[in-house]
Residue, then its C-alpha position, 0 to 999 in steps of 0.5 A: x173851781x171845783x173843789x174836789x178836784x184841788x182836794x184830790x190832788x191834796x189827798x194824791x200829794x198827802x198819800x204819796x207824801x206818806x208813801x215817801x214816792x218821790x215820782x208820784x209826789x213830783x208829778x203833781x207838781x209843775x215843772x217851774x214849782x217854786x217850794x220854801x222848806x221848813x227849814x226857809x231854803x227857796x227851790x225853785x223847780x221840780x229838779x231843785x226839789x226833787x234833790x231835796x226829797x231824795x236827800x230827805x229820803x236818803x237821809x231817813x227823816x221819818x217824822x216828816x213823812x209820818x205827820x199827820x196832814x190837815x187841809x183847813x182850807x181851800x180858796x178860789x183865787x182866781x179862774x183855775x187858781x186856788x190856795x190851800x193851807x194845810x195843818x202838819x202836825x209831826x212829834x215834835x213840831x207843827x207847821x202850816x203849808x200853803x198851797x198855789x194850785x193852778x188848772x191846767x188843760x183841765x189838771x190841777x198842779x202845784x204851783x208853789x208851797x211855802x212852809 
């Protein structure tokens, strides 16, 4: 496992998060990613998530997009399978992310995230 190559993609996701582009958040996730909000709601693929993160966007939450992010760690579980977990620290609340990334054909996608 190459631990710049699941950084990257962390720094792609943070700096696409921070941009709030939607498409090119979206494309470093897999078609099947499974996702747990900070709220506890389950989506399940990118078409479940994708409506939650224009519905954010639309809505206009400005502190999700602005909280600082922090990887605090990167873990080989496994061939071409890592977990991250990652800090977030926004004006009002903190909360933890982690992260199953998974290689694929030599790209490394999100497989799930759970807040």
């Amino acid at each position: 496992m190459s631990d710049i190559g699941v950084g990257a993609v962390l720094g792609e996701l943070r700096s696409a998060w921070h941009a709030r582009d939607a498409d090119r958040y979206l494309a470093l996730l897999s078609d099947d990613v499974d996702v747990v909000n900070r709220g506890g709601q389950r989506l399940v693929g990118k078409a479940a998530f994708r409506e939650q993160l224009n519905w954010l966007l639309d809505k206009g939450f400005p502190e999700i997009f602005t909280a600082e992010h922090t990887v605090e760690s990167i873990r080989e579980i496994g061939p071409g399978a890592a977990v991250v977990q990652e800090s977030r620290v926004e004006p009002n609340r903190r909360s933890i992310a982690t992260y199953l990334l998974v290689e694929r054909d030599g790209r490394w996608l999100v497989e799930s995230i759970s807040i």
